[in-house]
Short mmCIF file of the C-alpha atoms (twelve columns), coordinates in Angstrom:
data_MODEL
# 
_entry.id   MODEL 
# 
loop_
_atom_site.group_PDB 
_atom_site.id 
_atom_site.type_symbol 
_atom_site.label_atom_id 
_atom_site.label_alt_id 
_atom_site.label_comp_id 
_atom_site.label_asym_id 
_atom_site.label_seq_id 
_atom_site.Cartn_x 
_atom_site.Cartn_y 
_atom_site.Cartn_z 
_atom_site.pdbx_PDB_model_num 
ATOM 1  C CA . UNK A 1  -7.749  -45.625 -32.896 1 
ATOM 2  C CA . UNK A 2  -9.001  -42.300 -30.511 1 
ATOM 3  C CA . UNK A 3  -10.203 -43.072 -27.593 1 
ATOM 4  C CA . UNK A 4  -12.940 -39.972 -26.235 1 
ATOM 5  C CA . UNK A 5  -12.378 -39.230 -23.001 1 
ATOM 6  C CA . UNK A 6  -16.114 -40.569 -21.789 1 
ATOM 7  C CA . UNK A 7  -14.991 -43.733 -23.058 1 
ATOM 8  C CA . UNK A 8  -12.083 -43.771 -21.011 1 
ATOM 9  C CA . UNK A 9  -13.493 -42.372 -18.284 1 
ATOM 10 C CA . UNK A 10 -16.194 -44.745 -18.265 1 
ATOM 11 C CA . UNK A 11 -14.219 -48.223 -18.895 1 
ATOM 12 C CA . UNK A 12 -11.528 -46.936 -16.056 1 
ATOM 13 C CA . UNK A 13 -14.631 -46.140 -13.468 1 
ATOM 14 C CA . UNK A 14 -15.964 -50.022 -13.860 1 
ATOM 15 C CA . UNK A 15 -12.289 -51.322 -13.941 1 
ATOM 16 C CA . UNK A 16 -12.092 -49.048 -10.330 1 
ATOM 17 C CA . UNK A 17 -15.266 -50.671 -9.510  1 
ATOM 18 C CA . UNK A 18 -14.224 -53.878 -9.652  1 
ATOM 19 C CA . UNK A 19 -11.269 -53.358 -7.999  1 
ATOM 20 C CA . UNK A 20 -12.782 -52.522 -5.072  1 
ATOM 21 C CA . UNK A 21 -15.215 -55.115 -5.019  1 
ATOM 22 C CA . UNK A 22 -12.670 -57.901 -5.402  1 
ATOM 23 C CA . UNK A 23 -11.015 -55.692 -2.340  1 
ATOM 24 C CA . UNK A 24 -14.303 -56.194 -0.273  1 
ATOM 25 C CA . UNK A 25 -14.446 -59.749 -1.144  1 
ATOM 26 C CA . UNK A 26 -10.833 -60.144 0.183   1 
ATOM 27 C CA . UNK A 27 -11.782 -58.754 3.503   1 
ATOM 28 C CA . UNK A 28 -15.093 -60.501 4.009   1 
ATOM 29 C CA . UNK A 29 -13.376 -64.211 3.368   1 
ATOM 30 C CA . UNK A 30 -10.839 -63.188 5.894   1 
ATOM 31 C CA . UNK A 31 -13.464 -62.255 8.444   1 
ATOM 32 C CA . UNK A 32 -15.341 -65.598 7.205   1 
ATOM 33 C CA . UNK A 33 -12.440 -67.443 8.164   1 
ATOM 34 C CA . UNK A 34 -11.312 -66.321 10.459  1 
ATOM 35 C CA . UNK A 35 -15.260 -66.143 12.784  1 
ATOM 36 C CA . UNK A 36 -15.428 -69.831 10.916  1 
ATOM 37 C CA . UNK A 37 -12.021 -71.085 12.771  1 
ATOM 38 C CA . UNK A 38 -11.947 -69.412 15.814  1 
ATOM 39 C CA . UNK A 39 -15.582 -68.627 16.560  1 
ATOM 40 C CA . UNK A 40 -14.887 -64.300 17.092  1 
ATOM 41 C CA . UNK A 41 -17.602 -62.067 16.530  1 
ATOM 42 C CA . UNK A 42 -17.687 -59.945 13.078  1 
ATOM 43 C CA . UNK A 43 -16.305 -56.671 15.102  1 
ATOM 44 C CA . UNK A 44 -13.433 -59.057 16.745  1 
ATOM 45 C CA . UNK A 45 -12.362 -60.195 13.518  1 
ATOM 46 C CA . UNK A 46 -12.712 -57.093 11.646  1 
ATOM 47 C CA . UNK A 47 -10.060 -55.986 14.451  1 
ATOM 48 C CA . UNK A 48 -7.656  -58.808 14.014  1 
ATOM 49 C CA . UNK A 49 -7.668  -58.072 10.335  1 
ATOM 50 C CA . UNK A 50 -6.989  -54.229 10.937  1 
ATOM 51 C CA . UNK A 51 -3.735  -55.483 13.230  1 
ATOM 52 C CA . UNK A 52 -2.949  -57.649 10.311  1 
ATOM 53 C CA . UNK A 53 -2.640  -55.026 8.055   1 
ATOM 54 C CA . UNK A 54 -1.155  -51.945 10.082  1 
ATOM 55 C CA . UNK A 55 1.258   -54.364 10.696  1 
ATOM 56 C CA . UNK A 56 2.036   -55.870 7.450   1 
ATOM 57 C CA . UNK A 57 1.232   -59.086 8.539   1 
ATOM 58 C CA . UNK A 58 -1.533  -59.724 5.740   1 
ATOM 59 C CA . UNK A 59 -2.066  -58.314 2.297   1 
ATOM 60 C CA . UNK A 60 -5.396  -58.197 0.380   1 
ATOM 61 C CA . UNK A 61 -5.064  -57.791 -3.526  1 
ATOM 62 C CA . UNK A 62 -7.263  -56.348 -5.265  1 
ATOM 63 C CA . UNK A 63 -6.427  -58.176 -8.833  1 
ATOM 64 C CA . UNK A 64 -7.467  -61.901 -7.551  1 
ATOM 65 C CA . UNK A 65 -9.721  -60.965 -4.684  1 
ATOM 66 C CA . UNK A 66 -7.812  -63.167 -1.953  1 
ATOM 67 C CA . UNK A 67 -5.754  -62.132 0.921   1 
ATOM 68 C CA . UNK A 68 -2.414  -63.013 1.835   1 
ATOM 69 C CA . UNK A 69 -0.641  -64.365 5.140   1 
ATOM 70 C CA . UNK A 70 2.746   -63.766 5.343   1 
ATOM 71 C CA . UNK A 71 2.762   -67.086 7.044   1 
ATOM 72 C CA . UNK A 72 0.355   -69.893 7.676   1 
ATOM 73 C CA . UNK A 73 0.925   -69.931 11.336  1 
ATOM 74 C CA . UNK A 74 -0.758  -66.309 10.906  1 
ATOM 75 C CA . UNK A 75 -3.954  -68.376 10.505  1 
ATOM 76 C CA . UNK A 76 -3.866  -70.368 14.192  1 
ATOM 77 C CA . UNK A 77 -6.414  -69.644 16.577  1 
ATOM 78 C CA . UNK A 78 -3.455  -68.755 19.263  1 
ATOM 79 C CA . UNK A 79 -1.877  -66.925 17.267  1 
ATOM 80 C CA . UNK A 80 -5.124  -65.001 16.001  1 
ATOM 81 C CA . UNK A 81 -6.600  -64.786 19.803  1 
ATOM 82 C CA . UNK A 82 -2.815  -63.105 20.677  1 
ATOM 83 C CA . UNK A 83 -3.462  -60.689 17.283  1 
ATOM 84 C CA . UNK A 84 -6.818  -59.693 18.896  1 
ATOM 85 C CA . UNK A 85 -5.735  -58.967 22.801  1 
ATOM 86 C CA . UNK A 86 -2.837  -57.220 21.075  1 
ATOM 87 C CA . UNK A 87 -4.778  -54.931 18.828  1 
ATOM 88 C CA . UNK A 88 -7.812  -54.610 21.944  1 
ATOM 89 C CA . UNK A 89 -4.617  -52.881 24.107  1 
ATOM 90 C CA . UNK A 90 -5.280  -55.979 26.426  1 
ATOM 91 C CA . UNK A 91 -1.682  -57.667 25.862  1 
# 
């Protein structure tokens, strides 16, 4: 079977699509989280999560839609409040 290239193009742009809303829902149950456990603002956690990442802390996949800790403890409100002074220059 031939595939045309506006098929392709078209089935690859929605799969891209997708992708990057799964990517979006990753980082908004994060922030959700985390504002849920520890009571930080939307811009506070958005930071934390930032830190997370630059520092390979936390993944977010884009096939599932979920993010990854590389360890529980990551999750802690300590540990999280430490994150954001860290990542605020404050530490």
């Amino acid at each position: 079977m031939v595939y045309t290239g506006a098929i392709c193009g078209c089935m690859t742009t929605q799969s891209y699509r997708d992708m990057a809303q799964r990517l979006v829902n990753a980082e908004n149950s994060f922030i959700e989280c985390v504002r849920r456990d520890t009571g930080f603002t939307q811009a506070q956690a958005e930071t934390v999560m930032a830190y997370f990442i630059k520092h390979k802390l936390m993944k977010l996949n884009a096939n599932d839609g979920q993010f990854y800790v590389k360890h529980g403890a990551f999750l802690e409100r300590d540990v999280l409040t430490r994150a954001l002074k860290q990542a605020e220059g404050k530490a």
